[in-house]
C-alpha angles and dihedrals in degrees: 000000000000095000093072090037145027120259085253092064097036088064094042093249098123087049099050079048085066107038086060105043086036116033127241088287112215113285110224106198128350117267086329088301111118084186149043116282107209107148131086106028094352092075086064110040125359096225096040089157090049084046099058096032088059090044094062092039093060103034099045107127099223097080125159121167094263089054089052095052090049086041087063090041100060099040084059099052092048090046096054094041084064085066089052092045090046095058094055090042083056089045095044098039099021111189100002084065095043085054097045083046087052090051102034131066119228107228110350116061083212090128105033088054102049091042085051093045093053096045093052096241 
């Protein structure tokens, strides 16, 4: 990760910098999408990255008690960015998000599984 940026801007450090010199700025489209993307993994869980990414983090084999600390660590703040990220997804796509948060689970695909199974999909 340090080789394409500086150790600043890898902690966040450079982009809270500019947030606060410069404003939040106006945010023209959410990550280049223009709509909301609810096919592939989406139709399962709505955080399908934060999902895997947890995943490796808890079930990796090499495991001291240190690596388990930072392990937790990592799967809440991802966790709780979801809340964060939720909040702007509501703001940016308004009640087509509010619909696709009613019908999708989060992290565990428990609901969309079940719903697909018994409707044959």
């Amino acid at each position: 990760a340090f080789s394409q940026t500086d150790v600043l801007e890898f902690l966040g450090l450079k982009q809270l910098w500019r947030f606060f010199m410069k404003g939040k700025g106006k945010q023209k489209n959410l990550f280049g999408y223009d709509k909301l993307v609810i096919n592939g993994m989406y139709r399962f869980i709505r955080h399908p990255m934060y999902f895997g990414v947890s995943l490796v983090f808890l079930f990796n084999p090499f495991i001291s008690l240190l690596t388990l600390a930072d392990r937790i660590c990592a799967v809440s703040y991802l966790f709780i960015g979801t809340f964060f990220e939720e909040k702007r997804m509501l703001r940016v796509f308004g009640n087509e998000y509010r619909v696709y948060k009613e019908n999708v689970p989060r992290f565990i695909p428990y609901k969309t599984i079940a719903v697909r199974k018994s409707r044959g999909d």
